[in-house]
C-alpha positions, -999 to 999 in steps of 0.1 A, spaced: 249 83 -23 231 49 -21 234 34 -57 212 6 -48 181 -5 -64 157 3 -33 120 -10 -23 108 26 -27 125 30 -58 104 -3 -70 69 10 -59 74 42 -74 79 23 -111 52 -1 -103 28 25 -101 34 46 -124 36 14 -151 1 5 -132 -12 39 -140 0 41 -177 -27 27 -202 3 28 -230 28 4 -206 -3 -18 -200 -12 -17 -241 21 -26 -252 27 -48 -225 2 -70 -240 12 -68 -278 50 -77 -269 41 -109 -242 35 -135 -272 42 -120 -304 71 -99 -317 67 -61 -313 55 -55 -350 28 -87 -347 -13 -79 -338 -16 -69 -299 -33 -100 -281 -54 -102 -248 -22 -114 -225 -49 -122 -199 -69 -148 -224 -36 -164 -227 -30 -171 -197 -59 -197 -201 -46 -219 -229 -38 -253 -224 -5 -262 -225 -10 -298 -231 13 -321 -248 9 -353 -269 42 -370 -251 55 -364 -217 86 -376 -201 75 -396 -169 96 -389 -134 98 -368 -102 92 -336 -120 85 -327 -155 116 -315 -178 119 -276 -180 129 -256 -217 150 -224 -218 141 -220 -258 162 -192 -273 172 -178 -242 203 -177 -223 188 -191 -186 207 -222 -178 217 -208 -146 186 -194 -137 166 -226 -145 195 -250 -130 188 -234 -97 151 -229 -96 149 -268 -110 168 -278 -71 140 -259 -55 115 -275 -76 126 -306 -65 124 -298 -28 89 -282 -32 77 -312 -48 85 -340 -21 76 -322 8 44 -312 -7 32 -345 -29 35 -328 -58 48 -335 -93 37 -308 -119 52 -274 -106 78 -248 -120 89 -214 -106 88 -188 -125 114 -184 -149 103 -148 -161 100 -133 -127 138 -143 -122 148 -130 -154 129 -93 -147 148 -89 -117 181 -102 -132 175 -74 -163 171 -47 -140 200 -50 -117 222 -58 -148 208 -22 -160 216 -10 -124 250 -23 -126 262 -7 -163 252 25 -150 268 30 -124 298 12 -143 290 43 -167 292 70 -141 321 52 -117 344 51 -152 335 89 -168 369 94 -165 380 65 -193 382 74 -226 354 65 -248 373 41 -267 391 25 -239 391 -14 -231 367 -9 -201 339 16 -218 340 -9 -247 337 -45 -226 317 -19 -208 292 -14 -241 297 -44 -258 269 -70 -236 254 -51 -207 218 -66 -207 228 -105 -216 209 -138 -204 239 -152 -187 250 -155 -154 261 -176 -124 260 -192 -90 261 -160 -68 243 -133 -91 214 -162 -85 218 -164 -49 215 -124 -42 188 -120 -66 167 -154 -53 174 -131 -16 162 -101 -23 135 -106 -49 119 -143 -39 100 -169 -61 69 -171 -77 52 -202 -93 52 -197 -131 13 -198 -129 17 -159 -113 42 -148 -140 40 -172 -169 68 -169 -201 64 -148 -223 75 -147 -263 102 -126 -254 113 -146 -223 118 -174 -244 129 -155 -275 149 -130 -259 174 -116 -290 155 -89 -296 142 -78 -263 182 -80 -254 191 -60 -282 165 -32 -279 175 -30 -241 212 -22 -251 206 0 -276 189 23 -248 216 14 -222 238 26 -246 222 55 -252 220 64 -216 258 59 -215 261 89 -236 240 108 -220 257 100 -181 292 111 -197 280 139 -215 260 151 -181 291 145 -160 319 162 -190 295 193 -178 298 195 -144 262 179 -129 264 178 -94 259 143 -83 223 147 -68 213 151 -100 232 128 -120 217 102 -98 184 112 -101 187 109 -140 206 78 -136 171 67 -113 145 81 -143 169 62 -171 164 30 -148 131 35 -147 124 34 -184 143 4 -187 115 -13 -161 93 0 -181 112 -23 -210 108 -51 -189 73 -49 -183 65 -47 -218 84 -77 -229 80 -101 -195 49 -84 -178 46 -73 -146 63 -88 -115 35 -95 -85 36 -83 -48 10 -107 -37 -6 -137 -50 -25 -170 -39 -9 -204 -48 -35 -234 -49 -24 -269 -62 -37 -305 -64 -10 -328 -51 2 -364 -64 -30 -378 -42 -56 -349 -55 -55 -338 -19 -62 -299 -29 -30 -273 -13 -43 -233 -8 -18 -210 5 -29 -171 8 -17 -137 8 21 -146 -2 48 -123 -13 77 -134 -32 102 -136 -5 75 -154 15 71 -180 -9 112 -184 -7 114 -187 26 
């Protein structure tokens, strides 16, 4: 049984977020404001100017984690930034710092589940289901959980997925994450204390991964497929590059 997350797997909870009015609704009240705050356009916010009254001159402006965890996200997209920007001529560019933590969220998801299911076994208050219980859905990381998730999911410019309140405030999109990961847990050992065959304790483990995306999109917005990348460079010479994917932008 291939406990993998799996392109097919992806497309099948893009489109049903892209076909749910409520994922797209909420999606926009959680982007900029905490859950309980006014819903805002997240599209109209895209627009505003994000214009400062002092700037710290050099190869490439500084980059800010806020209250988030990212230091080893930003670290390594801040040495591609640098690369980017000499052999293009350019000075103001970031990568998208959101898009790398959707993808880091969901495979940390991934992961505790199938920790869930591979320990069923353990009692329920036993070192492993508690370390297990305790963090599954943190910001943290390191050098080679950003190297295989910079493989398989790519780079976007921050222009195509922008931060997002919760991106930068990211305790309570954490917390409201594990509480449902740890509801999940309890359901997985309850499901596999009665015998599911494992068919269909993946398929449930695939549905509960699928709400979690769900989360994700609310809080961070939707990852893109495709996008168009334009850019002026240090001259004003004008950059267009078309029809990119992720990984194509990587590589």
């Amino acid at each position: 049984m291939d406990k993998s997350i799996t392109k097919k797997m992806i497309n099948n909870y893009q489109e049903e977020c892209n076909n749910s009015v409520k994922i797209k609704l909420s999606r926009n009240a959680a982007t900029h404001n905490e859950i309980t705050d006014l819903a805002m356009d997240w599209d109209e916010f895209r627009k505003i100017d994000h214009s400062f009254s002092e700037t710290i001159t050099g190869e490439m402006k500084i980059t800010n984690q806020k209250s988030s965890g990212r230091c080893w996200g930003f670290a390594g997209l801040n040495l591609f930034r640098v690369y980017l920007g000499r052999k293009h001529n350019i000075r103001n560019f970031e990568f998208s710092q959101t898009y790398f933590m959707f993808w880091d969220k969901l495979e940390k998801s991934n992961y505790f589940l199938n920790s869930i299911i591979s320990t069923a076994n353990s009692s329920w208050n036993s070192r492993i289901i508690m370390h297990l219980l305790d963090n599954p859905i943190q910001d943290g990381g390191q050098w080679d959980m950003w190297v295989n998730l910079i493989n398989k999911y790519g780079v976007v410019p921050k222009s195509e997925m922008p931060e997002t309140y919760q991106s930068s405030r990211s305790m309570r999109m954490n917390r409201m994450i594990t509480r449902k990961l740890r509801e999940f847990a309890k359901e997985l050992r309850d499901a596999i204390k009665n015998n599911i065959d494992e068919e269909n304790l993946f398929n449930m483990k695939n549905d509960m991964l699928n709400i979690i995306y769900k989360m994700l999109v609310i809080h961070l917005g939707a990852p893109p497929n495709k996008f168009t990348w334009q850019i002026r460079d240090k001259k004003k010479n004008f950059l267009r590059f078309e029809d990119l994917t992720p990984q194509k932008f990587f590589s």
